[in-house]
C-alpha positions as CSV (number, residue, x, y, z in Angstrom):
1,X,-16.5,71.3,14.0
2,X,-19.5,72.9,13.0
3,X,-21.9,70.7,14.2
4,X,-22.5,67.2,17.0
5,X,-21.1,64.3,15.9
6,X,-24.1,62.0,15.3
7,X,-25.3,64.6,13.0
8,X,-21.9,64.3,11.2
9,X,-22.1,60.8,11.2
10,X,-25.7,61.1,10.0
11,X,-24.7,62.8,7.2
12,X,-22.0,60.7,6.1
13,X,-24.3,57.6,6.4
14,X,-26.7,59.4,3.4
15,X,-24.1,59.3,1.1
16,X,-22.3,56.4,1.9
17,X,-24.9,53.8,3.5
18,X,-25.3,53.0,7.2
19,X,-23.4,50.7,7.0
20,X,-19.9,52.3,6.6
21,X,-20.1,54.8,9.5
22,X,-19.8,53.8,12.9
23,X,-18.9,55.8,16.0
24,X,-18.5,52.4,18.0
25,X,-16.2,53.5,21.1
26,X,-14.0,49.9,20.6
27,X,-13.8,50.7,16.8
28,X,-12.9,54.6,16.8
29,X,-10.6,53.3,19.7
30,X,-8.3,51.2,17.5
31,X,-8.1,53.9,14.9
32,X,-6.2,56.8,17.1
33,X,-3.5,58.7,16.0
34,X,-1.0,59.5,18.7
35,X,-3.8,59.5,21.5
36,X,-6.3,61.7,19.5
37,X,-9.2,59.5,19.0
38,X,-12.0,60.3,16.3
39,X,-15.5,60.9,16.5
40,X,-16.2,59.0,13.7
41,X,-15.2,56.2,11.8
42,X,-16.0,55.8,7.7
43,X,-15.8,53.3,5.6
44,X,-15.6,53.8,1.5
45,X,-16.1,51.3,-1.3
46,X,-15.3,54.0,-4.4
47,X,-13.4,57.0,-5.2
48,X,-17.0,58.8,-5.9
49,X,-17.5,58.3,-2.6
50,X,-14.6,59.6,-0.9
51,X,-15.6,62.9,-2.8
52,X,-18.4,62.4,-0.8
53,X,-16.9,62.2,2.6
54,X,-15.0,65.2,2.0
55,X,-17.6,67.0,0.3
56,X,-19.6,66.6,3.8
57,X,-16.7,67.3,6.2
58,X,-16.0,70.4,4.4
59,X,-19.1,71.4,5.0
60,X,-19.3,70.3,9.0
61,X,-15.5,71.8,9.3
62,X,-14.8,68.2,9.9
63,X,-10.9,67.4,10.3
64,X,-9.6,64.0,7.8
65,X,-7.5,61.1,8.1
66,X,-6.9,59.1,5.6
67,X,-6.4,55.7,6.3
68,X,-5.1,52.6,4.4
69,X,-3.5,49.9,6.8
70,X,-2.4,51.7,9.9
71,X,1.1,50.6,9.0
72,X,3.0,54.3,8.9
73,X,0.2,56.2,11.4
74,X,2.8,57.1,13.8
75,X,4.6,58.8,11.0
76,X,4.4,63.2,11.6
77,X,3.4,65.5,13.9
78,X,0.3,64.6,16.2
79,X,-2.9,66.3,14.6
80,X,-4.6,69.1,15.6
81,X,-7.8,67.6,15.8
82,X,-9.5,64.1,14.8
83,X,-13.2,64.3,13.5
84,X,-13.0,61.4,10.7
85,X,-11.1,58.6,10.2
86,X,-11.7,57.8,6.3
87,X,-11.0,54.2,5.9
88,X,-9.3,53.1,2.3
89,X,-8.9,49.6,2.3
90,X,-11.6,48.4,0.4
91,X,-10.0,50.5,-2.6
92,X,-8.3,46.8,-3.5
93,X,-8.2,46.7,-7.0
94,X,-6.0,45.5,-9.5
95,X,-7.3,47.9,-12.6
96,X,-5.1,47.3,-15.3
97,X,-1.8,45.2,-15.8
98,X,0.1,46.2,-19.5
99,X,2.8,43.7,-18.8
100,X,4.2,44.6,-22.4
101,X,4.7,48.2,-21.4
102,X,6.0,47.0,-17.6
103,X,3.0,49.2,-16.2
104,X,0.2,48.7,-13.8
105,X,-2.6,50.6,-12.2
106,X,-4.1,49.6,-9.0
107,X,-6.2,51.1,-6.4
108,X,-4.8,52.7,-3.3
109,X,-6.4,50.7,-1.0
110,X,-4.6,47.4,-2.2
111,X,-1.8,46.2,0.1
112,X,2.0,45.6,-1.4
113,X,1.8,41.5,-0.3
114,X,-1.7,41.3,-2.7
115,X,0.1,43.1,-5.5
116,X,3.0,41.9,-5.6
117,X,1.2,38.7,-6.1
118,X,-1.0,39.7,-8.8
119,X,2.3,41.1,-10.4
120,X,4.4,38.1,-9.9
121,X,1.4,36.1,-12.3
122,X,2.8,37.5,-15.2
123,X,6.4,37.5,-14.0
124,X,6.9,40.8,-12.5
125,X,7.1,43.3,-9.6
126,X,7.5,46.5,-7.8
127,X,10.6,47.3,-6.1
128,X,9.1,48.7,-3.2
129,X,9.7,46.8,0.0
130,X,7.4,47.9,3.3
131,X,7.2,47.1,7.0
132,X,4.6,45.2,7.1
133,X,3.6,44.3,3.4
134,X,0.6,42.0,4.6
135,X,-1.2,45.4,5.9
136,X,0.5,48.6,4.5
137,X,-1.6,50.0,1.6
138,X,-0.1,51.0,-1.5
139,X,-1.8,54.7,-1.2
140,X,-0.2,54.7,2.2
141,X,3.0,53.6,1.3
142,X,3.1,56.8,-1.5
143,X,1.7,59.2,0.7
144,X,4.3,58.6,3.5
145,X,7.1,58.1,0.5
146,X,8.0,55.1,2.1
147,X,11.2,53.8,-0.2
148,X,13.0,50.5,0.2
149,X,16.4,49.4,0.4
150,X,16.7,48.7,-3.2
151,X,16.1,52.8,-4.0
152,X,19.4,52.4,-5.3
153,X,18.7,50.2,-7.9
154,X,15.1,50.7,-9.0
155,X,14.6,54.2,-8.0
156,X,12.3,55.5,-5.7
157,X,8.3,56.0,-4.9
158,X,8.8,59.4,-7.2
159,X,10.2,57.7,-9.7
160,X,8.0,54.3,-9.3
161,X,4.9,56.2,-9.7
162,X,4.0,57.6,-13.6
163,X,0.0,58.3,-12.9
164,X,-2.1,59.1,-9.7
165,X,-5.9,59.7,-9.2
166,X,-6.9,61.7,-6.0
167,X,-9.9,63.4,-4.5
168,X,-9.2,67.4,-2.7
169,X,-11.0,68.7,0.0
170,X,-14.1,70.0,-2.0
171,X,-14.3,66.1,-3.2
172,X,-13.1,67.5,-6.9
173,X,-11.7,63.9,-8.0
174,X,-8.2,64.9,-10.6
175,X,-5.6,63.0,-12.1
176,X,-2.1,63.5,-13.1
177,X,0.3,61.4,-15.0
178,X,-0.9,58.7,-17.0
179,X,-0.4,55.0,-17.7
180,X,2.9,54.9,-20.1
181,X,6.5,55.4,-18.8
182,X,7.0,58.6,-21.1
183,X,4.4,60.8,-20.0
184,X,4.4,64.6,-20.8
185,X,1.1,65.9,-20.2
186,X,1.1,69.0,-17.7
187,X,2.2,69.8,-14.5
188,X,3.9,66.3,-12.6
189,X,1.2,66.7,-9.6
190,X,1.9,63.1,-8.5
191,X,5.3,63.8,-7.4
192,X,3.7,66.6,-5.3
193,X,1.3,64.3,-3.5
194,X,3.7,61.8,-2.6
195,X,5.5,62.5,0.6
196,X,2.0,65.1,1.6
197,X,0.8,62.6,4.2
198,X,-2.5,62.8,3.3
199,X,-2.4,67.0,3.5
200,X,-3.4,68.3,-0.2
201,X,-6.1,65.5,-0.9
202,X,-6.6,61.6,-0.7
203,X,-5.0,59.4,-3.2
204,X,-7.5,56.9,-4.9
205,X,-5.6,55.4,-7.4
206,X,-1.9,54.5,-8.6
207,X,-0.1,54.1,-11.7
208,X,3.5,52.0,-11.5
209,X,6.0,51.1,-13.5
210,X,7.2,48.0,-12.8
211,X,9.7,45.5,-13.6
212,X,10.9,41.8,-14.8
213,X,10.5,39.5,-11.8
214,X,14.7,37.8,-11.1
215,X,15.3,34.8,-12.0
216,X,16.6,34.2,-8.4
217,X,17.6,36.4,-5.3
218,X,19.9,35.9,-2.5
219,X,21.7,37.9,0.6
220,X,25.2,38.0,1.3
221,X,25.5,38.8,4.7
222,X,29.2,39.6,6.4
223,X,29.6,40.1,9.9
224,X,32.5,41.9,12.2
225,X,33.7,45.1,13.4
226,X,31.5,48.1,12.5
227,X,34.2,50.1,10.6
228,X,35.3,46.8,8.8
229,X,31.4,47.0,7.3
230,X,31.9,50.3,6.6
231,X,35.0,49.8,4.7
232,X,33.3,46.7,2.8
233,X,30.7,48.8,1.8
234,X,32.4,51.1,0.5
235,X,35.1,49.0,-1.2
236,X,31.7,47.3,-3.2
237,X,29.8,50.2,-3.5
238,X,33.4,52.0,-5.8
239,X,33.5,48.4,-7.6
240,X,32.1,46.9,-10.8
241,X,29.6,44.9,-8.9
242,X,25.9,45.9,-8.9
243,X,23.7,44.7,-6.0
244,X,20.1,46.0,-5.9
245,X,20.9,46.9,-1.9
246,X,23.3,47.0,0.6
247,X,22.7,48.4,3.9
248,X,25.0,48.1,7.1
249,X,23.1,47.3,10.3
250,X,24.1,46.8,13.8
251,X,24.9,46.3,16.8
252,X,24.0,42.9,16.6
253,X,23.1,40.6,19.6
254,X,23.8,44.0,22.4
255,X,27.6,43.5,21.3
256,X,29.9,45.3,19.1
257,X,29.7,43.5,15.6
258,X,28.1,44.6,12.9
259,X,26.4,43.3,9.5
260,X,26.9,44.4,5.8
261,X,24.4,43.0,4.0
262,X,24.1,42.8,-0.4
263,X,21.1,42.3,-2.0
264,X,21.7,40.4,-4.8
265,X,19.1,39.6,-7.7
266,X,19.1,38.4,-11.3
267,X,20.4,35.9,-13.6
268,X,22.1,32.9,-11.8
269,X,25.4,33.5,-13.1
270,X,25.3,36.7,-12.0
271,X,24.4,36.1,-8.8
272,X,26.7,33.5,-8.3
273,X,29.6,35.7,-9.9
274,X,28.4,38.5,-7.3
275,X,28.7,36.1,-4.5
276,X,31.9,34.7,-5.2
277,X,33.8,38.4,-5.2
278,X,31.2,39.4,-2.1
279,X,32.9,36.7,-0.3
280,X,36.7,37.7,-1.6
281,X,35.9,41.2,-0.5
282,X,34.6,40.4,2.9
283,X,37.6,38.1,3.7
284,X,39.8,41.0,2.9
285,X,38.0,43.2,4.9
286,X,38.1,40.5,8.1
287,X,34.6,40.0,7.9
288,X,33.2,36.5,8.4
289,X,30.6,35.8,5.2
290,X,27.8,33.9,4.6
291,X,25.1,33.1,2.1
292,X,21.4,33.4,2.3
293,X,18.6,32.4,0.1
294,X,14.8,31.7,-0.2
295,X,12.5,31.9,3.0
296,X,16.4,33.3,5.2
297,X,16.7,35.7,2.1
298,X,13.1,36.9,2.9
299,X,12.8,36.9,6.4
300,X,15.9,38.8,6.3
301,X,14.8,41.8,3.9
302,X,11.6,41.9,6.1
303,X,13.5,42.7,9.4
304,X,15.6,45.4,7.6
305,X,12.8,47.1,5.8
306,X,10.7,47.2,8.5
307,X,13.4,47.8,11.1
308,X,12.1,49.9,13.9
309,X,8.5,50.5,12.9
310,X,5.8,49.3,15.1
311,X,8.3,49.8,18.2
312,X,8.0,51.8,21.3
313,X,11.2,53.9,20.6
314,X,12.2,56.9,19.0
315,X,12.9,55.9,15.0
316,X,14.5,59.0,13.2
317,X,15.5,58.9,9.5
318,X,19.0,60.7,8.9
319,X,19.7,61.3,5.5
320,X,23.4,62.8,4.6
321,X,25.8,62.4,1.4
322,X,27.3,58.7,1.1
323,X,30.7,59.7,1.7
324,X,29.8,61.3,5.5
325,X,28.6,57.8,6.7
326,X,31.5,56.6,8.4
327,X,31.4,59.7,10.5
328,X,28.2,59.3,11.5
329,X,27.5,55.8,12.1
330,X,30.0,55.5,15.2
331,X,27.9,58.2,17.3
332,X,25.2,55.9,16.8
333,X,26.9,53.5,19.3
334,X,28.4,55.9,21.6
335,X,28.0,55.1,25.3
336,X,29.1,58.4,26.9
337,X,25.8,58.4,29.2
338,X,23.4,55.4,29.8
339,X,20.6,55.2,27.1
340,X,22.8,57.2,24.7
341,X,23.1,53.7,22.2
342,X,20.7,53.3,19.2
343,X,20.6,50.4,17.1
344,X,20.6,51.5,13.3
345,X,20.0,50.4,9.6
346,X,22.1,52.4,6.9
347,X,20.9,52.2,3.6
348,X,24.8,52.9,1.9
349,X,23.5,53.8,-1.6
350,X,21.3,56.4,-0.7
351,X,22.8,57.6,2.9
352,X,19.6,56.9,4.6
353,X,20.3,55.9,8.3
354,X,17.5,54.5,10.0
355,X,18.0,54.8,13.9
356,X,16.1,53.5,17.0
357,X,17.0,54.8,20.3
358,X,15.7,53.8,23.4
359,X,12.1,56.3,24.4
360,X,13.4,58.5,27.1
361,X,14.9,62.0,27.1
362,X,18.4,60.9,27.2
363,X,17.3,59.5,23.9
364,X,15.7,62.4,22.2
365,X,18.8,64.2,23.5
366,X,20.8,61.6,21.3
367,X,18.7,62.7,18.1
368,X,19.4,65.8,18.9
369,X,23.1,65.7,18.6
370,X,22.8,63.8,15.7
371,X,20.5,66.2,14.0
372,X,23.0,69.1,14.5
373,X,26.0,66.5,13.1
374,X,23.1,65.6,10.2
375,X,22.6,69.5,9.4
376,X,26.6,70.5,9.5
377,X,26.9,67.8,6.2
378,X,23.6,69.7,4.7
379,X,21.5,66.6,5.4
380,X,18.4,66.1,6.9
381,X,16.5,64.2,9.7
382,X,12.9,63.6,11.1
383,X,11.6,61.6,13.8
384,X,9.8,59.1,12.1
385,X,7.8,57.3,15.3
386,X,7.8,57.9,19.1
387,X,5.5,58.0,21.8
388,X,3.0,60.3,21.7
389,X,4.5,61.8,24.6
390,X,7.6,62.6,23.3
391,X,6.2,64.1,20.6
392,X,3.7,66.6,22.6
393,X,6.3,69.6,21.9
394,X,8.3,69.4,19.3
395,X,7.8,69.4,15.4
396,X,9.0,66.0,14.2
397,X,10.1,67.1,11.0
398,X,13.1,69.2,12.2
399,X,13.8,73.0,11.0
400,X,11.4,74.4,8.5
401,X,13.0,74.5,5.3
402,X,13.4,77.4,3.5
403,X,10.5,77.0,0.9
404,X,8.3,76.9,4.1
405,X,6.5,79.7,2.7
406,X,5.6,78.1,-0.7
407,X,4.4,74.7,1.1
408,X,2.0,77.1,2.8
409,X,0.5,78.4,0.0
410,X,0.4,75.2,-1.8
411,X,-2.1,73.8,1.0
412,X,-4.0,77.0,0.7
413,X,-4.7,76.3,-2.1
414,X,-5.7,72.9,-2.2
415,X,-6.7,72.6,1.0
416,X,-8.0,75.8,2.2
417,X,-10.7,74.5,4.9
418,X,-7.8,72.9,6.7
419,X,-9.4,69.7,7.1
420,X,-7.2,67.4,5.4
421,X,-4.5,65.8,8.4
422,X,-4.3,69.6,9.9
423,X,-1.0,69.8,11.8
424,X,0.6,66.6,11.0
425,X,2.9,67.8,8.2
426,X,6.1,70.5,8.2
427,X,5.9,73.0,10.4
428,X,2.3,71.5,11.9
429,X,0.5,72.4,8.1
């Protein structure tokens, strides 16, 4: 950084008020990122001035970290330097609801509880489902391309998203996309800034597209051996029936069993039909069933989408094609050496497998092995969360990827100060 800290913090309190800007140890404290603490801590109220944080930072050298609710913080590689901590969540607004058109733009800062809310006025909502929706930001939530369970279904952030406003390094404020679902105009920059982690530029404002709020929701939840779930799943996922997720998760209780769990949403005579041949299926299978709906149905979706985040073990995503699964959910419970047993979440529809193993080296070895089985299938996996530690010498995002050289450019150009969340991305971008 070019120059001391109170004169950076100086400078960012001319152009966004005293105020905002605090250097308060307790404060600054709170808002680490894998042990690097900041130097300074600023608050915005308005995209124009987010242009003008960066503006000034590019001009100290300062490093940037964007920063909605702290929710998916632990998510890449630990930076290579904190100066500014650029706090978001006062971008809360609800700008514009076209329920006709099943659209609606709101500001990055807002959190997905406080718009799903404003959505479900007018009988509608986004079928994205966070850890922690009470705190995790919308902005955040796209810049970490956090998708939920019901992917399958709805589709995904990248799909979800149809316009975007975001500020680059020089504090340039663009757009891409717009605010209708058929959208044509240009270059699709949004889908480049989703998934960047706050790398290329800060995202100020989103455009959704949304959909019709069910009538009614419930979970059917069968429970037994874990290749009887497996078998389940599959069996439903080659049938006629159409649940908006299903995900196996286990081991349950430090045993053996296991849990196949259906989403199911819409009409109540389809959900009823879809329960009755969910509970068929699962009897065939051996699996004990069982029915869950309102505040159950909602507690339960909460604990699987937010499975493993906010803990103090190693969380690694492993994404391989569907029909792979079954070989590599039973390593997941493997107990060939102590410490060598993760607990997991498998989205079936998308072949997501969310893992947590226990923080220690016999458990990073485990995500090893499981990384090389991942890579044989042509998959991929990261280490989503994990002690700082742990994380001190290795590159959480696995092998570069062979457009490594490309992504390199690409942050040249938009970022060619480096001060946008330097060394958090692929390959420590």
């Amino acid at each position: 950084m070019k120059i001391s800290p109170d004169a950076l913090a100086a400078a960012l309190a001319r152009e966004t008020g005293p105020d905002a800007v605090s250097a308060d140890p307790a404060l600054v404290d709170r808002h680490s990122v894998d042990r690097q603490v900041p130097k300074v801590l600023c608050q915005v109220f308005a995209a124009e001035e987010v242009g003008a944080v960066l503006r000034v930072c590019a001009e100290a050298g300062a490093a940037v970290l964007p920063w909605g609710g702290g929710t998916l913080m632990s998510l890449g590689n630990i930076p290579k330097r904190v100066d500014v901590v650029l706090k978001l969540d006062r971008l809360a607004r609800l700008v514009e609801h076209d329920d006709a058109n099943l659209t609606a733009t709101a500001e990055a800062g807002i959190t997905a509880a406080a718009f799903r809310n404003l959505l479900a006025e007018r009988r509608q909502f986004l079928p994205v489902d966070p850890s922690r929706p009470t705190e995790a930001t919308l902005g955040g939530i796209a810049a970490a391309n956090i998708n939920g369970p019901r992917r399958p279904l709805y589709g995904g952030m990248r799909d979800l998203v149809i316009g975007m406003k975001m500020v680059l390094a020089t504090g340039e404020q663009v757009k891409a996309g717009g605010k209708v679902v058929k959208n044509v105009a240009g270059y699709d920059l949004a889908k480049l800034f989703i998934g960047s982690l706050g790398t290329l530029g800060v995202i100020t404002e989103l455009t959704f597209r949304v959909s019709p709020l069910p009538e009614v929701a419930a979970s059917f939840v069968a429970t037994g051996a874990p290749q009887r779930c497996l078998d389940f799943a599959k069996a439903i996922s080659n049938s006629a029936l159409l649940p908006s997720a299903l995900v196996i998760a286990g081991p349950e209780n430090n045993g053996d069993a296991s849990r196949a769990v259906a989403w199911i949403e819409g009409f109540e005579e389809a959900v009823a039909r879809h329960l009755r041949d969910l509970t068929a299926a699962a009897e065939r299978a051996g699996l004990d069933p069982g029915v869950l709906r309102d505040a159950p149905h909602d507690s339960l979706w909460q604990e699987l989408g937010g499975f493993g985040w906010g803990s103090n073990g190693i969380l690694c995503r492993l994404t391989v094609p569907i029909e792979t699964i079954e070989t590599l959910v039973p390593q997941l419970t493997s107990e060939s050496a102590p410490g060598r047993r993760a607990q997991y979440v498998c989205h079936y529809g998308t072949g997501v497998v969310w893992a947590l193993m226990e923080p220690t080296t016999a458990g990073l070895e485990l995500y090893g092995e499981l990384a090389a089985v991942v890579r044989q299938y042509r998959g991929h996996s990261i280490i989503v969360s994990a002690p700082a530690a742990l994380k001190q010498n290795l590159d959480v995002w696995g092998e570069p990827p062979t457009t490594l050289a490309l992504m390199r450019r690409i942050k040249q150009q938009f970022d060619p100060d480096g001060i946008l969340s330097p060394g958090r991305f692929v390959n420590r971008l």
